[in-house]
Residue, then its C-alpha position, 0 to 999 in steps of 0.5 A: x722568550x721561550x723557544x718552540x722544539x718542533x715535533x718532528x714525527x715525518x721521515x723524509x727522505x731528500x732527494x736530488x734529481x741526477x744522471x744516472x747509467x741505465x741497463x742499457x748503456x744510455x743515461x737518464x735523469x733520475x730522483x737519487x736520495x741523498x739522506x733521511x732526516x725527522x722532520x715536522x710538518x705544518x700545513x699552510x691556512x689561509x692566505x690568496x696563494x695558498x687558496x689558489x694552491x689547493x684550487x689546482x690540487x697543491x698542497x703548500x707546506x712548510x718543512x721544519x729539519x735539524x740545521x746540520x751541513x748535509x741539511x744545508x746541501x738542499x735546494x729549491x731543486x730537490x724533492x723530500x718523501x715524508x712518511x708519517x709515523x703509520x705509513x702514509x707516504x706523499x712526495x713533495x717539491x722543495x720550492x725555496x732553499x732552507x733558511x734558518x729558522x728563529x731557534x737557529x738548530x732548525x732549517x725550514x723550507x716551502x714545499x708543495x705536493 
């Protein structure tokens, strides 16, 4: 069986939501990036839930990494910024933990934006 590469042509940029110190002495939750990896991108079709989906204005994904130890660190709680090759930039929520994909060098995730 001959195994699939993904094209990995987004920048993402994974991000953890933590405290952190304001200029005024207080503290406040915050989007703290964690590290910046290429990834691919494939936009889901079809299906009931993805319909109900784009009907509330989310866009289902699923977003393919290289399998690596920082890569295993996300959850379902952290949010990625992809950036397309030309600049174009969305936010998406991470919606399930990574889990290793068929090749086993790759870790893919749902998320929605």
């Amino acid at each position: 069986m001959k195994r699939t590469v993904p094209n990995l042509d987004y920048q993402a940029t994974f991000s953890a939501r933590e405290t952190v110190e304001t200029d005024m002495g207080g503290t406040e939750d915050a989007w703290v990036p964690q590290f910046t990896e290429w990834a691919a991108v494939k936009h889901l079709r079809g299906g009931e839930s993805v319909m109900q989906a784009r009907l509330a204005s989310r866009n289902p994904v699923i977003i393919t990494i290289r399998n690596s130890a920082r890569a295993r660190r996300i959850t379902s709680e952290w949010q990625a910024e992809l950036r397309d090759r030309t600049g174009i930039r969305k936010v998406y929520a991470i919606k399930e933990d990574p889990r290793p994909t068929e090749a086993n060098g790759y870790l893919e995730m749902l998320a929605e934006g």
